[in-house]
C-alpha positions as CSV (number, residue, x, y, z in Angstrom):
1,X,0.0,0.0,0.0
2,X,1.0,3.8,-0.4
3,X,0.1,6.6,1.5
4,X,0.2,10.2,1.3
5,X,0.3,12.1,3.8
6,X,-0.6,16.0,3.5
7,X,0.4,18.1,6.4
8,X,0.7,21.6,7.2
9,X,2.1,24.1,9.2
10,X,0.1,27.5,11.2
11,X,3.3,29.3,10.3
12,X,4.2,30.9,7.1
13,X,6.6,28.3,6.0
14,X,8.2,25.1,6.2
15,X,11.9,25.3,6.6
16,X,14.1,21.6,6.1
17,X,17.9,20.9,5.6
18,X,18.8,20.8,2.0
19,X,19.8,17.2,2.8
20,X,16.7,15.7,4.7
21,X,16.9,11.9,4.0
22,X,17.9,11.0,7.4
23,X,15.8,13.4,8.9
24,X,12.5,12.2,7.1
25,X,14.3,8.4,8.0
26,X,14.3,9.5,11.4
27,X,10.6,10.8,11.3
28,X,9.1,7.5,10.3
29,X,10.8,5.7,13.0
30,X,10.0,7.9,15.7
31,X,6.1,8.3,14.6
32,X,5.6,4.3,13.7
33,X,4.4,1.7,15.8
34,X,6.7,1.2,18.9
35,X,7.4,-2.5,17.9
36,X,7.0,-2.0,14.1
37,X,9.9,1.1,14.3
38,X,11.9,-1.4,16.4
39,X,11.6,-4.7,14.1
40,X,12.6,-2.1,11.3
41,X,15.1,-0.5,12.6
42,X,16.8,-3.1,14.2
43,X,16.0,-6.6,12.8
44,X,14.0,-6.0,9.0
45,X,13.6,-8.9,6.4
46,X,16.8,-11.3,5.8
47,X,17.6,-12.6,2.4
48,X,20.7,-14.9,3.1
49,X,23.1,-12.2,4.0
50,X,21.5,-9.1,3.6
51,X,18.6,-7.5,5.4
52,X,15.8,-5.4,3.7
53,X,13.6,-2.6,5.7
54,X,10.8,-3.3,2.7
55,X,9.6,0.3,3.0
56,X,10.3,3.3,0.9
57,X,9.3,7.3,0.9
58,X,9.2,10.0,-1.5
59,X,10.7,14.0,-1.2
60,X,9.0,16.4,0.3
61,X,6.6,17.2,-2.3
62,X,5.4,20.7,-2.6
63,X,6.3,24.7,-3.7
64,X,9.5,25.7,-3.0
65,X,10.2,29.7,-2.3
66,X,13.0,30.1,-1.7
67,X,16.8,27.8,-1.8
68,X,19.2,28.8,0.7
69,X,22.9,27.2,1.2
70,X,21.5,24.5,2.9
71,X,18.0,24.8,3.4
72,X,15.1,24.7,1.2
73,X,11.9,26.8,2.6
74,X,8.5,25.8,1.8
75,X,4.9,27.0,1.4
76,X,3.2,25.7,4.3
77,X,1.4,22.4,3.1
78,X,3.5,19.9,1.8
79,X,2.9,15.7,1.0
80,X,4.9,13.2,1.7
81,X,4.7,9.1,0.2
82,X,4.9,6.4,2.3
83,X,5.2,2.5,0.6
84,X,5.3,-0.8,1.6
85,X,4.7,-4.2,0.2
86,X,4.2,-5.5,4.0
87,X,0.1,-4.6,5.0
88,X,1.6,-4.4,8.5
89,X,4.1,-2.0,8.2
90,X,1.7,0.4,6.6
91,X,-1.2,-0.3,8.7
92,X,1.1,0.2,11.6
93,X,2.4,3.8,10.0
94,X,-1.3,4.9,8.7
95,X,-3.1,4.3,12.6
96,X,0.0,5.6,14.3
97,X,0.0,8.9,12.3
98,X,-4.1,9.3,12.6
99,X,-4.0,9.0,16.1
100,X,-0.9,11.8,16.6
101,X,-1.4,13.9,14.1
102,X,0.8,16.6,15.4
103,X,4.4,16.3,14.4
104,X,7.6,17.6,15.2
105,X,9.9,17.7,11.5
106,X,13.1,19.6,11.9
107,X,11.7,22.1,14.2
108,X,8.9,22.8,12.3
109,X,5.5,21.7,14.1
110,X,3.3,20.1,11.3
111,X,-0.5,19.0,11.6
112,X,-1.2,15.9,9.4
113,X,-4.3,17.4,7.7
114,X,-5.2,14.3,5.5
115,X,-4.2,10.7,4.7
116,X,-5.0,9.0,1.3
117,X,-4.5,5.4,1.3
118,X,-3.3,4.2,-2.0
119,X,-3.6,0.5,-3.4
120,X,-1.9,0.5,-6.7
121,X,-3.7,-1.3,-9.1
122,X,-1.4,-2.9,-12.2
123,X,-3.0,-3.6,-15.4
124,X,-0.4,-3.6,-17.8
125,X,2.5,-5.5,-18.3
126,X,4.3,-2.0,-19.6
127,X,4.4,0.6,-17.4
128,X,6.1,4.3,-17.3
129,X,7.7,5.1,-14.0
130,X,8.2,8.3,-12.7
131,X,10.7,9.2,-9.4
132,X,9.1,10.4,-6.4
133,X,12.9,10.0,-5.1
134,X,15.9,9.5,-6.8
135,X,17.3,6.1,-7.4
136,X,20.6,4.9,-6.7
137,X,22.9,1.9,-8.0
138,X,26.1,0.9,-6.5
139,X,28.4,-1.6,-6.1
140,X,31.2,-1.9,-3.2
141,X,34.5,-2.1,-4.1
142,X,36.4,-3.4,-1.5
143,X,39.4,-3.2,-2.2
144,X,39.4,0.6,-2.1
145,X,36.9,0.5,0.0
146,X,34.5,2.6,-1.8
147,X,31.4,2.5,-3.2
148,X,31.3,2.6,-7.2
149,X,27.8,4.3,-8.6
150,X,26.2,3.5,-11.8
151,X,24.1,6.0,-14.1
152,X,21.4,5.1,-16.4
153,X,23.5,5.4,-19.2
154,X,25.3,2.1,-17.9
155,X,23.8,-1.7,-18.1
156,X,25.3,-2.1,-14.8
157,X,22.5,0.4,-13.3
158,X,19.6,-1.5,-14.5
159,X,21.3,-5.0,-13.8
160,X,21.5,-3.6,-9.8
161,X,17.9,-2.8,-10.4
162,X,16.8,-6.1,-11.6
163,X,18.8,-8.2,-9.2
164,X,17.1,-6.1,-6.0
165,X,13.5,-6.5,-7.3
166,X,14.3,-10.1,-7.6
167,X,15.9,-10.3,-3.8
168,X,12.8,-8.4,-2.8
169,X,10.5,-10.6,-4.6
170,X,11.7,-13.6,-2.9
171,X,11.0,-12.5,0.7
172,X,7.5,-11.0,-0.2
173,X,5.7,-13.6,-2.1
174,X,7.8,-16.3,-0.8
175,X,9.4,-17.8,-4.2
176,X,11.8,-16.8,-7.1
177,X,10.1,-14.7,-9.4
178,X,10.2,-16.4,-13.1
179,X,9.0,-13.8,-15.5
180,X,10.6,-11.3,-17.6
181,X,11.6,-8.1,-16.4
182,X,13.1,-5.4,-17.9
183,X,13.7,-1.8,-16.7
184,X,14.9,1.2,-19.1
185,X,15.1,5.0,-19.6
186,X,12.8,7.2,-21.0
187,X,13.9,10.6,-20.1
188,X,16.6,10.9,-17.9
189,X,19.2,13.9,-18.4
190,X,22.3,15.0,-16.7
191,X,20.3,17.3,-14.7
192,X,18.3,14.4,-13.1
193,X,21.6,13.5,-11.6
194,X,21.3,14.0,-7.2
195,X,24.2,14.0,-4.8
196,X,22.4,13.1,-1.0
197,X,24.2,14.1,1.8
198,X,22.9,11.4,3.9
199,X,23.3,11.7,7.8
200,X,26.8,14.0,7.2
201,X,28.6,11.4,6.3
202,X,28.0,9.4,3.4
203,X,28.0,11.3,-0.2
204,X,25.3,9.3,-2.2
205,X,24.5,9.6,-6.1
206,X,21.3,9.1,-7.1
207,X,19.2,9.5,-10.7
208,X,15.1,11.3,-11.1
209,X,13.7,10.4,-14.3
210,X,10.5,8.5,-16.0
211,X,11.7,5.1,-16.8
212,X,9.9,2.3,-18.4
213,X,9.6,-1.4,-17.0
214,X,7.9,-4.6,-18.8
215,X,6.8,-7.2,-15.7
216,X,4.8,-9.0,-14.4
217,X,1.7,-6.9,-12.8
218,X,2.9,-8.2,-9.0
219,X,6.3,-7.4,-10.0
220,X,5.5,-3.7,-10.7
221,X,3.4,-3.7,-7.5
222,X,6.2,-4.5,-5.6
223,X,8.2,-1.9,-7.5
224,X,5.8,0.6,-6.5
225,X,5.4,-0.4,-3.2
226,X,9.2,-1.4,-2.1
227,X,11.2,1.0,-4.9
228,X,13.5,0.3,-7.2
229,X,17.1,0.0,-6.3
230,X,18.7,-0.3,-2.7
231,X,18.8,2.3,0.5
232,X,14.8,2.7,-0.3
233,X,14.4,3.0,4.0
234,X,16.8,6.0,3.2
235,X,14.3,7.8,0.7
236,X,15.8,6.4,-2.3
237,X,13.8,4.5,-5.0
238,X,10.7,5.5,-4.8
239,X,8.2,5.6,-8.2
240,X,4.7,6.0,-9.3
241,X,2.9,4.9,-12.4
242,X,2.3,8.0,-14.4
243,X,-1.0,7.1,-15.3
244,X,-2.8,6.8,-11.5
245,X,-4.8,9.9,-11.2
246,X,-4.3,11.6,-7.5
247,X,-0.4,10.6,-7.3
């Protein structure tokens, strides 16, 4: 399932750090479920060695006024996605954030205004994507002890793509996933191209764009509903179907 959530603040604007991935991180696991934030945080889904959080969220999504060094300020209502392929996780996120309502986000003091509740129905096997957040493709070279990031002019990107639907597959619906899958741009240009600050100490390249994937209609659920490529618990990954009306 995905949610929106609309807030909105009583004063003028909304005022967030240029680099607010860990912050919004941060402000899903503080206004969760107690036990759900904890499992999350601490435990998530393992696939042999690895461990997926199996939820994603979008930028902040509304008018910008004004860029400063290292803060963006906002009009005062702005929407924010929340995804997850797990009904728990987002039943857990939807009651916890209707029975608060109030929130704290960087110093500013939001009022959640509305939730929509989206269930993303697939049906076509040939979908256009669009980013909600960036996406991000890497590989760790160990030996330098770096990481390497891929572009969408590269193979490599979409191959990184493919291989983490297929990881994520597995743990959701409980088997390997046996039909095709293909991911590929449509419009992605040099300007797409994000570098994330993420928690001050971790420089992370990420891509925007519309991109086009031909799947199964569960797979592109999951797509929507997890995101494409890794660190989607980090606000990476996320996409929505350019056709669903009120997204």
């Amino acid at each position: 399932m995905i949610l929106k959530l609309n807030f909105s603040s009583s004063k003028g604007v909304i005022t967030l750090k240029k680099n607010y991935n860990y912050l919004l991180q941060s402000f899903f696991y503080q206004n969760i479920d107690d036990e759900v934030s904890k499992f999350l945080h601490d435990e998530g889904f393992a696939y042999r060695k690895k461990k997926f959080k199996l939820f994603t969220f979008s930028k902040v999504i509304g008018d910008i006024i004004k860029k400063q060094l290292d803060s963006l300020v906002f009009r005062p209502n702005i929407s924010i996605y929340f995804a997850s392929p797990i009904s728990n996780i987002t039943n857990a996120t939807l009651s916890s954030f209707i029975k608060k309502r109030e929130f704290d986000l960087d110093g500013n003091k939001l009022v959640l205004n509305s939730v929509e509740a989206i269930n993303p129905e697939v049906s076509e096997e040939k979908v256009v994507l669009r980013c909600l957040s960036p996406i991000t493709a890497y590989r760790t070279d160990k030996n330098a002890k770096k990481y390497v990031y891929f572009n969408p002019n590269q193979e490599e990107f979409y191959d990184i793509l493919r291989s983490n639907l297929l990881q994520k597959y597995e743990i959701v619906y409980g088997k390997p996933y046996s039909g095709k899958l293909r991911i590929y741009p449509i419009e992605v240009r040099d300007t797409y191209k994000k570098k994330v600050n993420y928690k001050d100490s971790l420089l992370i390249e990420a891509w925007e764009g519309t991109y086009g994937m031909e799947a199964e209609k569960d797979m592109i659920k999951l797509a929507l509903e997890a995101g494409l490529g890794p660190r989607n618990s980090q606000g990476f990954g996320m996409v929505r179907l350019e056709n669903v009306k009120g997204t």
